[in-house]
C-alpha positions as CSV (number, residue, x, y, z in Angstrom):
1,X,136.3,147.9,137.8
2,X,134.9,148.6,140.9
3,X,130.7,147.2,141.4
4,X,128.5,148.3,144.1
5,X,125.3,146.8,145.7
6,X,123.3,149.5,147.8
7,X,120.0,147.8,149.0
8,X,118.0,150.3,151.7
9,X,117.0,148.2,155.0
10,X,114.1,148.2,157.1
11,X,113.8,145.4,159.8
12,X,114.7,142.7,157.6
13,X,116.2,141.0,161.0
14,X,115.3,137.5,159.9
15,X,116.9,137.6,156.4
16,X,119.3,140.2,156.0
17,X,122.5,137.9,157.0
18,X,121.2,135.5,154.0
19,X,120.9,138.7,151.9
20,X,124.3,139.6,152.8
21,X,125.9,135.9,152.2
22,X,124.2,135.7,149.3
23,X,125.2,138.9,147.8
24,X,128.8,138.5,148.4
25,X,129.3,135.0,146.7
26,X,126.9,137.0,143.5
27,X,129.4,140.1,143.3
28,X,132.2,138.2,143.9
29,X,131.2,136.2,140.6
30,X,131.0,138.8,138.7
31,X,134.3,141.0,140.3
32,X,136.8,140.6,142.7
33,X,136.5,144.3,143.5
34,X,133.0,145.1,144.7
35,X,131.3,146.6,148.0
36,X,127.6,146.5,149.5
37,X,126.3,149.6,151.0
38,X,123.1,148.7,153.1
39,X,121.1,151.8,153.9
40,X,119.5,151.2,157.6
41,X,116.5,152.9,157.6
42,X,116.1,153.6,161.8
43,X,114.5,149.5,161.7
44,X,113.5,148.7,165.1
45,X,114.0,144.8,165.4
46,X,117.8,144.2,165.6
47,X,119.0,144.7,162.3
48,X,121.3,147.1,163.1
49,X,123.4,145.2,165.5
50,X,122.8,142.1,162.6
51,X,124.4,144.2,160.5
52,X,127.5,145.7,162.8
53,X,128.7,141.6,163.2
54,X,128.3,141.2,159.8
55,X,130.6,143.6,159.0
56,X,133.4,141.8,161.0
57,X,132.8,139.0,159.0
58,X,132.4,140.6,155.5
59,X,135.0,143.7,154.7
60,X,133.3,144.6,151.5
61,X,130.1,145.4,153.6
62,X,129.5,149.2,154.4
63,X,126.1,150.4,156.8
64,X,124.9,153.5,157.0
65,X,122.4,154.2,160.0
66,X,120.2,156.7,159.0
67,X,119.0,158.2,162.5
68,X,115.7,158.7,161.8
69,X,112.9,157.1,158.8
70,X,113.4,158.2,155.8
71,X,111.2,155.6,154.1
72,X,112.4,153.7,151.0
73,X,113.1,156.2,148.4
74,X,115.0,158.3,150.3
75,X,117.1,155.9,151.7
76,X,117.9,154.5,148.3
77,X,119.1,157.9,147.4
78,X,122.0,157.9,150.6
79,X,123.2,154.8,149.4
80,X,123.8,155.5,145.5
81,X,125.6,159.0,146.5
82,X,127.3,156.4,148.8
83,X,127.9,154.0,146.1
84,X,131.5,154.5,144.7
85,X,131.2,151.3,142.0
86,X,131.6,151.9,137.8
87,X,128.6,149.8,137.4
88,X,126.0,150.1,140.6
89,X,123.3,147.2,141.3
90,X,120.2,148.3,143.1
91,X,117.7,146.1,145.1
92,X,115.8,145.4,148.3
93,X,116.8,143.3,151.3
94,X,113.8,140.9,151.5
95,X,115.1,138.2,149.3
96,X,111.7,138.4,147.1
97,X,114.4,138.7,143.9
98,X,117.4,136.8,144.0
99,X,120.7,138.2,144.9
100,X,121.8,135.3,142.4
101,X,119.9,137.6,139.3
102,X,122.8,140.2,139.5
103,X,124.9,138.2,137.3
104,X,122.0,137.8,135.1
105,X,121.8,141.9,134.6
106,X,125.2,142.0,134.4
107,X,125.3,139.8,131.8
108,X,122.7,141.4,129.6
109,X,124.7,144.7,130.2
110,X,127.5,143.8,128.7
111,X,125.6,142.3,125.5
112,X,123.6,145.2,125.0
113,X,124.8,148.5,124.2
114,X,123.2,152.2,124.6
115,X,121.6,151.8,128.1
116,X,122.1,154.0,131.2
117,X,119.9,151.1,133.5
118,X,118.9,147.2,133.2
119,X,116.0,146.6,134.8
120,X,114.3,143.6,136.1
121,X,110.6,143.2,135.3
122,X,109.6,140.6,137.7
123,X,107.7,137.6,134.9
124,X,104.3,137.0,137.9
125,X,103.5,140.0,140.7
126,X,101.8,139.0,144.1
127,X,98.9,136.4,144.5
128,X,97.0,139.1,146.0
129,X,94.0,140.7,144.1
130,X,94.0,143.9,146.0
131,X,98.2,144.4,145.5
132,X,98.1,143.1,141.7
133,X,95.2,145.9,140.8
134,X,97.3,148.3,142.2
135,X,100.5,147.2,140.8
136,X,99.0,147.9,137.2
137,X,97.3,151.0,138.7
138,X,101.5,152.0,139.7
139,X,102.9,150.9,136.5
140,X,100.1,152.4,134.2
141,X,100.4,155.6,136.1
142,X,104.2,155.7,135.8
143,X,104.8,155.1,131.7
144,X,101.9,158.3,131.4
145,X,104.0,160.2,133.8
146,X,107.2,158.9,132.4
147,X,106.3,159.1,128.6
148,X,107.8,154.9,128.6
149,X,106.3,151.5,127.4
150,X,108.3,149.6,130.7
151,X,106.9,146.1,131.4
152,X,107.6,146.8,135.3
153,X,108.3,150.3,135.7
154,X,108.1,150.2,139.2
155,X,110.9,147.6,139.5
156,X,113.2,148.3,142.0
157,X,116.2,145.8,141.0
158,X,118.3,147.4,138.7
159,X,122.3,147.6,137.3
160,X,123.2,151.0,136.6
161,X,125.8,153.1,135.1
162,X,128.3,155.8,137.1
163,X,126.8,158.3,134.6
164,X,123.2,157.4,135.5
165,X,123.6,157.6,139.2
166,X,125.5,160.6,138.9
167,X,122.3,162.2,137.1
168,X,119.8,160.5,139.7
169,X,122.4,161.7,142.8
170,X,122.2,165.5,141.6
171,X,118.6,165.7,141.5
172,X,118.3,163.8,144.5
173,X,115.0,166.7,145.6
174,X,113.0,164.9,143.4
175,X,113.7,161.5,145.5
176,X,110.1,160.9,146.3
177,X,109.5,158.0,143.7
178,X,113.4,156.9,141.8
179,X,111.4,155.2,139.0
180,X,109.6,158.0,137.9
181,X,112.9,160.4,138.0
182,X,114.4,157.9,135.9
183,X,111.7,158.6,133.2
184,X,111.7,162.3,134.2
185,X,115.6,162.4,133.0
186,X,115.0,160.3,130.1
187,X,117.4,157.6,131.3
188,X,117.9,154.9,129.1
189,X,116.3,151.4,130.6
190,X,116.3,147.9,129.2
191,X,114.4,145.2,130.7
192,X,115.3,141.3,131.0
193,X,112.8,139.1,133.4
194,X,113.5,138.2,136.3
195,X,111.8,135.2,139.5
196,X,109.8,136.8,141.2
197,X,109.2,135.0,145.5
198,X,106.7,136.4,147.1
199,X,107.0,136.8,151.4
200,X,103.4,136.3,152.2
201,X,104.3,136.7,155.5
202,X,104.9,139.8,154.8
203,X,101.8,142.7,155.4
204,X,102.0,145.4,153.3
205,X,101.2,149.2,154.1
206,X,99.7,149.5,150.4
207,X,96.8,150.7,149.9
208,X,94.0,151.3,146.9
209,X,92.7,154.5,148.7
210,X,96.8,155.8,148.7
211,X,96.6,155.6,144.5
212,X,95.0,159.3,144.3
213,X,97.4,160.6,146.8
214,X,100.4,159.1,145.1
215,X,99.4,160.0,141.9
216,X,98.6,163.9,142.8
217,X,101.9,164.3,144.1
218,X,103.9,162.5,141.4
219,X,101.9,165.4,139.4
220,X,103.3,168.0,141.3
221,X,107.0,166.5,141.7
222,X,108.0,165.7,138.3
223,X,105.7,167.5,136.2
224,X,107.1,170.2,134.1
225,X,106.3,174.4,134.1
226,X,105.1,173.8,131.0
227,X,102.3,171.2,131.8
228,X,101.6,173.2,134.8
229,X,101.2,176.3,133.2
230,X,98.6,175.0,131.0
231,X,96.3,173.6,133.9
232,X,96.7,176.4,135.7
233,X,95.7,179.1,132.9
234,X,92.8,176.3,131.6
235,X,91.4,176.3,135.0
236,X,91.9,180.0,135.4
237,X,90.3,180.7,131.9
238,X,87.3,179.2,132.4
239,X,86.6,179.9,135.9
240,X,86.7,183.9,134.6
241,X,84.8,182.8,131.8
242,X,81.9,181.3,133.6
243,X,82.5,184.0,136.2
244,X,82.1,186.8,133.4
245,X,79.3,185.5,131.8
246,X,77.6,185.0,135.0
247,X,77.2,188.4,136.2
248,X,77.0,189.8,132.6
249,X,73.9,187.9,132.4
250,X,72.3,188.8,135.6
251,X,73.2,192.4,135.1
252,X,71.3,191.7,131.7
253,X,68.7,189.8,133.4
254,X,68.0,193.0,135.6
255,X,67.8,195.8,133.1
256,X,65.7,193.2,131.2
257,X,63.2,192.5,133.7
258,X,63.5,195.6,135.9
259,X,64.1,193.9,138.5
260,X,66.4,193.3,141.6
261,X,70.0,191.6,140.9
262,X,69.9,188.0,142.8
263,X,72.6,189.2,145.6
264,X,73.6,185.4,146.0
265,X,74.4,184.4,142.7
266,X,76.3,187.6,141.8
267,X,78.5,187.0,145.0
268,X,79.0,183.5,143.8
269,X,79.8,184.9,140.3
270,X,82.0,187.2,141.8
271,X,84.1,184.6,143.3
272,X,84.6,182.5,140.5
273,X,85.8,185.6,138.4
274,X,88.3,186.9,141.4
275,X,89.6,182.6,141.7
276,X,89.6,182.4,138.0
277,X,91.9,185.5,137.6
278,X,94.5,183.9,140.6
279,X,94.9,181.0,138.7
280,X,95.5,183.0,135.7
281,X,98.1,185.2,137.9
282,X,99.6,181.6,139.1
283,X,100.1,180.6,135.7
284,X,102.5,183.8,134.8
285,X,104.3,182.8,138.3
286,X,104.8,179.5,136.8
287,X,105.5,180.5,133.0
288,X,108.4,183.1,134.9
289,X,110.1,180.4,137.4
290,X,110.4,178.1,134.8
291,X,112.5,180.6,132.6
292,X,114.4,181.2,135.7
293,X,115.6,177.8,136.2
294,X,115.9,177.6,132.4
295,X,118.5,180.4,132.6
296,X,120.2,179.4,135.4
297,X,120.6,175.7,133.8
298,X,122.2,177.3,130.6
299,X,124.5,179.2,133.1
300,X,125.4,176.0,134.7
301,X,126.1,174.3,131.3
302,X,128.6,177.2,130.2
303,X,130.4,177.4,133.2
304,X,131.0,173.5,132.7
305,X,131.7,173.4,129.5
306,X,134.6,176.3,130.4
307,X,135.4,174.4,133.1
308,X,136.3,171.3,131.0
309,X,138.3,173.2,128.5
């Protein structure tokens, strides 16, 4: 049984030869027939001719040098459809989990059975405030996207099965946040706790203020027709509602009171009718692409199933 290690890399000069060394004597613990695809994300401080002498020393390594940034998700997505192990370990470079805790997955894998990913919920987050709000901001945000009750969704060290990166790989155009594809497929996840070290020398390029953003366009990636087709026709509804009743009671107002229709507040009445009735005609768009790709799914799953016979 062939395992696999695919870890994306970004200017982890000063560690990844420990990450490397570290790895190999883990895997080769667990298999004799393993490999270690490191992703190099375009870093900019040596790692990439680290990681060409490294190969010289360790066969099993494999580096792909991605020519430009992809950033982390994206990167972890090159090396899985990379990856050519039964059972695939994912986890960053940094050494803030121990390559060490493979074996530890991999044990609980083979006690457990029913799972398509073992994931490692890291037992105490970072010392700082700021990073720990927002890393139960994340994981909240995540299990109500997700529909899961995950300790640590947002872990990023996991064992997986051939079948689950398989699924991951072929819908690799939702890449922009793995964890929440993996709820979005209804992958099976167990979690076991893992050490957590901390590089406080480390700055981070989190943010609080990048929550909103993050979480508008996990909306919009993983979110189904269905969901969206509701917003869209709630918000379209009652923008013509308020629209309609608007200029229904100035026009009212007027024969009332004989007098003059407020130009200003029928324009603006006006608007909200003609936006109101766009989001209504966005939400039939929706409603129809999501029976397209509902059709052309069921096609796919005939033609395989005829396939296979």
């Amino acid at each position: 049984m062939l395992i696999s290690l695919v870890s994306p890399v970004y200017n982890e000069a000063n560690v990844i030869a420990e990450f490397v060394y570290r790895s190999k004597a883990a895997l080769s613990a667990i298999s004799d027939n393993y490999e270690i695809v490191l992703v190099n994300d375009c870093s900019t401080d040596g790692t990439k001719e680290i990681l060409a002498s490294l190969k010289l020393e360790v066969p099993q390594l494999r580096v792909v040098n991605l020519s430009s940034n992809a950033g982390q998700h994206a990167a972890t997505v090159i090396g899985l459809k990379r990856a050519q192990g039964d059972l695939v370990f994912l986890m960053d470079s940094d050494l803030q989990i121990s390559p060490e805790d493979m074996e530890l997955l991999y044990e609980v894998g083979k006690e457990q059975d029913k799972w398509d990913i073992i994931s490692g919920y890291r037992m105490q987050r970072s010392t700082s405030k700021v990073r720990s709000i927002g890393s139960r901001i994340v994981s909240k945000m995540i299990n109500f996207l997700t529909g899961t009750k995950l300790k640590d969704p947002g872990s990023t060290f996991l064992l997986m099965t051939r079948n689950a990166v398989e699924k991951i790989c072929s819908h690799d155009i939702l890449a922009q946040n793995l964890q929440i594809l993996m709820g979005f497929l209804g992958l099976r996840v167990l979690e076991t706790p893992v050490a957590y070290h901390e590089n406080k020398a480390r700055k981070s390029s989190y943010r609080l203020r990048d929550l909103p953003e993050l979480f508008i366009i996990a909306l919009l990636n993983f979110t189904t027709g269905r969901i969206t087709l509701l917003a869209l026709l709630a918000t379209g509804v009652f923008l013509s509602l308020f629209g309609s009743f608007g200029i229904f009671f100035l026009i009212l107002k007027g024969i009332v009171t004989q007098s003059a229709l407020q130009t200003n507040l029928l324009i603006f009445f006006s608007f909200l009718l003609l936006v109101g009735l766009q989001f209504i005609f966005l939400g039939i768009i929706t409603f129809k692409i999501e029976r397209i790709n509902k059709n052309l799914d069921f096609r796919k799953t005939i033609s395989h199933e005829l396939e296979e016979e």
